[in-house]
C-alpha positions in Angstrom: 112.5 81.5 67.0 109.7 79.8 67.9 108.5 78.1 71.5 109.0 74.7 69.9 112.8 75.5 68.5 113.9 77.1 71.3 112.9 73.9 73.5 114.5 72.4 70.3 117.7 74.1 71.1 117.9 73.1 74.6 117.2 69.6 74.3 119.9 69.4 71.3 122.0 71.8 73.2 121.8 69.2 76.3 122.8 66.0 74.1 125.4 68.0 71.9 126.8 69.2 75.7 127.1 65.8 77.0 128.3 64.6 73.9 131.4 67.1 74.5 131.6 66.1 78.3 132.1 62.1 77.6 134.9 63.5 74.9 136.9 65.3 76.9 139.1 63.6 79.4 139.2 63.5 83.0 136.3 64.9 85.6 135.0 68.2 84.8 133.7 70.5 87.6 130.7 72.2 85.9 126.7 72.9 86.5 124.1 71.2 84.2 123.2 74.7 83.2 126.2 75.0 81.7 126.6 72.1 80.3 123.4 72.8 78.2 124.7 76.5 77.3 128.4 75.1 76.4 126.3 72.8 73.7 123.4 75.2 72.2 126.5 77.2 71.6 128.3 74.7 70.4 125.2 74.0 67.9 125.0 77.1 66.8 128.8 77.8 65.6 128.8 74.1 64.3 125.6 74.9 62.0 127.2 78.3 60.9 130.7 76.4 60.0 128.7 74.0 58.1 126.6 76.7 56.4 130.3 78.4 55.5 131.4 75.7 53.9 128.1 75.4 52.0 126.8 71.9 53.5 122.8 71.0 54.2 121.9 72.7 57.1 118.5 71.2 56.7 117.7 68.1 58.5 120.5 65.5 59.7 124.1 66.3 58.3 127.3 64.6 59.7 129.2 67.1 58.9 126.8 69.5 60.7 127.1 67.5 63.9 130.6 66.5 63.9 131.8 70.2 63.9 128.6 70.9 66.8 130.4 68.2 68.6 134.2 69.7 67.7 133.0 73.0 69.3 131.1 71.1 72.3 134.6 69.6 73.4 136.0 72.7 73.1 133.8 74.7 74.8 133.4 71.7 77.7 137.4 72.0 77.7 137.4 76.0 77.9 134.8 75.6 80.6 136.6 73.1 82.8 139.8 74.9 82.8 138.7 78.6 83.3 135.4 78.6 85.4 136.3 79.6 88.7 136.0 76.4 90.8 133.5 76.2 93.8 135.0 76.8 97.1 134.0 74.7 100.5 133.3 76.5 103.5 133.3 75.0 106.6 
């Protein structure tokens, strides 16, 4: 992976991330950081679905990002429901 695809990957995984955050209902308690790793993972299991199914991975594909979204929500959902929540202390 090059410099320029792995900035790429964040800036897609960022959009792709926030994408899955505005789906999913309801306020979720996570980091920016992991927002952004939520959707470059979510990018990479919706390109290799798409390539499994034998769709253009090359370029723009709806398919492509409609399943990178699918798995965004997913992962958002996951996220909010299992990361340990922070704690106040006063």
């Amino acid at each position: 992976m090059t410099i320029g695809g792995f900035f790429t990957a964040i800036i897609f995984g960022a959009i792709i991330g926030a994408l899955g955050r505005l789906i999913v209902p309801g306020k979720q308690d996570m980091a920016i950081w992991l927002t952004v790793v939520v959707g470059i993972i979510a990018a990479f299991l919706g390109t290799g679905v798409a390539h499994l199914f034998g769709l253009r991975t090359h370029g723009w594909n709806f398919w492509e990002t409609l399943f990178q979204i699918v798995f965004a929500v997913i992962g958002v959902y996951l996220v909010a429901t299992f990361w340990p929540k922070k704690t106040t202390q006063h």
